[in-house]
N, C-alpha and C positions, 0 to 999 in steps of 0.2 A: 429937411435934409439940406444941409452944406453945399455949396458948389463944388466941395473938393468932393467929400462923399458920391455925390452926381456923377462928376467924373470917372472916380474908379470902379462906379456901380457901371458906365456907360461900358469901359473898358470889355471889363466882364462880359457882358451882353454880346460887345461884337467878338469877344471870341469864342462865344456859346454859337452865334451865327455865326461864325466861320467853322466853326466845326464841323458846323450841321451838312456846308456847304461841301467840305472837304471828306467828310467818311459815310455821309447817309446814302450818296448815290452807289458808291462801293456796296456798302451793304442791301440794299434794297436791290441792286444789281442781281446779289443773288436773290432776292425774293421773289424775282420775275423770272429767276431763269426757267420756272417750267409754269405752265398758263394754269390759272387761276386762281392768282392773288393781281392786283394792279398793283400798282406803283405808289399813289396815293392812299390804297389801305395798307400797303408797305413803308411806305413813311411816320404813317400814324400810330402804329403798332410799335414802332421802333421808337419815337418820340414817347411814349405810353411806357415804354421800357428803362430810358433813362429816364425820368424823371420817380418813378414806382421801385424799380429795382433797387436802388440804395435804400431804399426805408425798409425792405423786405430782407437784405442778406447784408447790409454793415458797408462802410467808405474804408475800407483797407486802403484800398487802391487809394483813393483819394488824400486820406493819411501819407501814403510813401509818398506822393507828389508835393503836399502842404509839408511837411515837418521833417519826413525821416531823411531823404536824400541830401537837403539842406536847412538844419531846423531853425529855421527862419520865424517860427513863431515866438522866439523867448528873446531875439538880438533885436525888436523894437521895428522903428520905420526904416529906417537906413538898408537894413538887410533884404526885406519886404520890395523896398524900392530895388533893391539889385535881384531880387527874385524876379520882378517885371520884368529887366533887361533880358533875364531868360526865358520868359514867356514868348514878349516883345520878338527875339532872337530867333525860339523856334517857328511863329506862324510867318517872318520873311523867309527861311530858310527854305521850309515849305513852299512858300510861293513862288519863290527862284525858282527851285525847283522842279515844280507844275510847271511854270513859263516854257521850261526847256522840254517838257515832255519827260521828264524823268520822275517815275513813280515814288513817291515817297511814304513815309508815315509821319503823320503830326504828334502819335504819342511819342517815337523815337527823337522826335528833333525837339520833343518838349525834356524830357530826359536827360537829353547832352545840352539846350539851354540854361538849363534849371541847375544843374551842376557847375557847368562852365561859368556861371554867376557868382556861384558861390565861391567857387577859385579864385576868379578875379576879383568880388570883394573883398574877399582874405588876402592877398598879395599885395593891395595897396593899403592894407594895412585899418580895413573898416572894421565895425561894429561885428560885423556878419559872423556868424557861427562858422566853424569847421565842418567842410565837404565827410559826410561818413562814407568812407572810401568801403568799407563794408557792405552797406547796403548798396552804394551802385553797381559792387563788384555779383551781388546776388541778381538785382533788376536787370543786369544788364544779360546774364548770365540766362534768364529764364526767358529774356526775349530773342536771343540766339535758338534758344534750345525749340522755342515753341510751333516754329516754322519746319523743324525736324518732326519731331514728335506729330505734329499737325499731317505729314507726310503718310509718316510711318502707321498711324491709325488708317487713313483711306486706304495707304495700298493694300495695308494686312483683312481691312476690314473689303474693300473690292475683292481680294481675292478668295475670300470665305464665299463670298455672294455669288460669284462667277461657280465655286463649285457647289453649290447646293443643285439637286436634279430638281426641271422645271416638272409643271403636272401642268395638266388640262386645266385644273382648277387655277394654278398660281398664273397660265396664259391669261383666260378669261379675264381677271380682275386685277393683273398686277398696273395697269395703266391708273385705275383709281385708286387703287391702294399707295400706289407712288404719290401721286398728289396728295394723301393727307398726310403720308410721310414727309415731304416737302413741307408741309404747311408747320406741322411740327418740328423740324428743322429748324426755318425760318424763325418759329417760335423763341427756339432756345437759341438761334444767332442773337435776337432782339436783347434775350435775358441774360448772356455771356456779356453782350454789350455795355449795357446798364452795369453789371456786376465791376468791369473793369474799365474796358478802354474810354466809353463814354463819363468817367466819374473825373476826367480832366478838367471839365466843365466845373464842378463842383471845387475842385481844389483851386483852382485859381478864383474862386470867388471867396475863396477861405483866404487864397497868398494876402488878397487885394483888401479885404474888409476887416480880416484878423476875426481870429475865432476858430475852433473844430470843426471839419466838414461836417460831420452831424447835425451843428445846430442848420448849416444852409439846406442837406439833405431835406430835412424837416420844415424848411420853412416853407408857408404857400407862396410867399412873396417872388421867392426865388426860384421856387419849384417853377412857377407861372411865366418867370424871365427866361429859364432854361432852356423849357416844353416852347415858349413862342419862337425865342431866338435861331432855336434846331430845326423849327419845322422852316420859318422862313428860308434859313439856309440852306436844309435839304431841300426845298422845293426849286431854289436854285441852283442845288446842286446835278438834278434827277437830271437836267440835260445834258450833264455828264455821261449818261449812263453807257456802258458798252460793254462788249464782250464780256461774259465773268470772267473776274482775276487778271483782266485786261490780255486774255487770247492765250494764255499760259500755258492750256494744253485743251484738247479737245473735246468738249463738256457735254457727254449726254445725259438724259433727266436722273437716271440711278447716280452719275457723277455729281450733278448736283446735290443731291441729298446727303450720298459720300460729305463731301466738301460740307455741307451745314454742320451734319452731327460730330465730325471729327474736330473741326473750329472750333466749333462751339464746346466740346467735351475741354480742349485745352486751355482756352480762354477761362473758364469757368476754373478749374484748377488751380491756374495763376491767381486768379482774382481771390482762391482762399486762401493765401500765403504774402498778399498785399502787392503782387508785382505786377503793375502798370504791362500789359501787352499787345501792343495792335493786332485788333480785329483782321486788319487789313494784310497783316504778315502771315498770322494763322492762317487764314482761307486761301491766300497761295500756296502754302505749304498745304494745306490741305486738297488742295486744287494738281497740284503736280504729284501727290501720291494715288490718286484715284485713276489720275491719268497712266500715271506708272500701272496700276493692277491691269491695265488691259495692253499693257507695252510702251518702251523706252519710245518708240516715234507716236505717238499720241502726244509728246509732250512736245513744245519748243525752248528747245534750249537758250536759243540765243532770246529770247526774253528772258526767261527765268535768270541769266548769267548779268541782263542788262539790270532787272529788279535788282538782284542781289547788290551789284554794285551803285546803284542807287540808295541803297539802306546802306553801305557804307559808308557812303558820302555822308549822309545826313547825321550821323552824330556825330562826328570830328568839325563839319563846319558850324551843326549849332554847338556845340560844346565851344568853338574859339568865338563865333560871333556873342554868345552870351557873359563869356568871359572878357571879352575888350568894353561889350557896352556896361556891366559890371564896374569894370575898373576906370573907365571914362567918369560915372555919378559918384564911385567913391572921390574921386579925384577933385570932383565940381566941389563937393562938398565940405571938405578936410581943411 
């Protein structure tokens, strides 16, 4: 192996572990919200997800991120290298905005990087393919909607659940029956993950090495770099952990379950239609409709208003930061 190859294998890596770092304690956050799963068989389980999940249901998602948004695989190294800038673009955007306490998404700021790359190496006049102003106007469109939709399932689905009449039987055993509900929840959070938001991973080892996400889906080589990268990260990330959805609204064990299967049912959706959607989006939305099924003051608004505008912020700043460091290499190099 090359020292350059080394390198953009290295790249890769640490944003497989920043990932892990950045969305597993999120996730695993809910796997703990009701006792009996830990935190490290909820890590494990999640890592076992992304890495398995693409080989079992297909890199859509991964595809829109490599090719379709900006199709960087047919304009050579030059475009490749302005892809980086939007990768590069979205995990500081990200971490500014961690630093400040403002919740963000890394798929969203990978999106408006990844884009804002491709404008700016086209404006200065590179190699770089044309931005398909199509497909963003789609991905961007379904990750608006998902956090709706995400709502609208909990509350509808909360407020079916609130009218069923209880019996003596469903008292007795609803406390265990909640928990393997939970657990299958959690399940399908894992496997909505893998299917979509977590296939990031994969597509930037596709931007960075050249080639179909398929063939890295499939390789053990990468499979191995992925699975290690994510755990290390998440296990750094787990000290993260706090409140579900970060205190959004006020979580009992039926709300948590709400919020997995409703995530999860929209996530998975997305992910058949190839649109890139935070996990992290969905489960607030899904988090404030379940809240909603048992009342408007269950919820806090002035987070959910602060979230919101934090997800605004993040793709207009990675969309320009990716497009200046963009136009900076096209510049170097011309």
């Amino acid at each position: 192996m090359s020292l350059a190859s080394a390198a953009v294998l290295g790249i890769a890596a640490l944003f497989a572990t920043f990932t892990g770092f950045n969305d597993a304690g999120v996730v695993v956050g809910v796997g703990v919200g009701i006792r009996g799963l830990r935190p490290s068989a909820a890590l494990m389980l999640l890592t076992v997800a992304v890495i398995a999940t693409p080989v079992l249901v297909g890199t859509a998602v991964a595809s829109t991120l490599d090719s379709r948004l900006v199709p960087s695989g047919a304009a050579g190294g030059s475009a490749r290298a302005q892809v980086l800038c939007g990768i590069v673009a979205a995990v500081a955007v990200t971490v500014s905005l961690a630093a400040r306490r403002l919740p963000t998404s890394l798929t969203l700021a990978l999106i408006g990087g990844i884009t804002g790359a491709g404008l700016g190496g086209r404006l200065m006049g590179s190699a770089a393919a044309a931005v398909d102003w199509a497909v963003v106007a789609r991905v961007l469109g379904a990750a608006a909607v998902a956090p709706l939709v995400g709502a609208a399932v909990a509350l509808i689905a909360g407020r079916l659940l609130a009218a069923l009449p209880p019996t003596a039987r469903d008292r007795g055993g609803a406390g265990r029956r909640l928990r393997w509900l939970h657990l299958g929840g959690f399940g399908a959070i894992c496997l909505a993950y893998g299917a979509n938001d977590g296939q990031k991973m994969i597509a930037v080892f596709a931007v960075l090495l050249g080639g179909g996400p398929d063939r890295y889906a499939r390789s053990p080589l990468v499979a191995a770099v992925i699975a290690a990268c994510f755990l290390i990260g998440g296990a750094l990330g787990l000290r993260r952990l706090g409140p579900l959805g970060g205190g959004l609204a006020v979580a009992r064990q039926d709300g948590v379950v709400l919020t997995e299967l409703s995530s999860a049912s929209v996530v998975l959706g997305t992910a058949a239609v190839g649109a890139p959607v935070s996990m992290t989006q969905s489960m607030s939305g899904a988090l404030v409709g379940a809240g909603l099924s048992r009342g408007a003051r269950r919820v806090r608004w002035l987070k959910v208003l602060g979230l919101g505008r934090a997800w605004m912020l993040t793709l207009p700043v990675a969309f320009l930061a990716g497009g200046v460091g963009a136009a900076l290499v096209a510049s170097a190099v011309s």
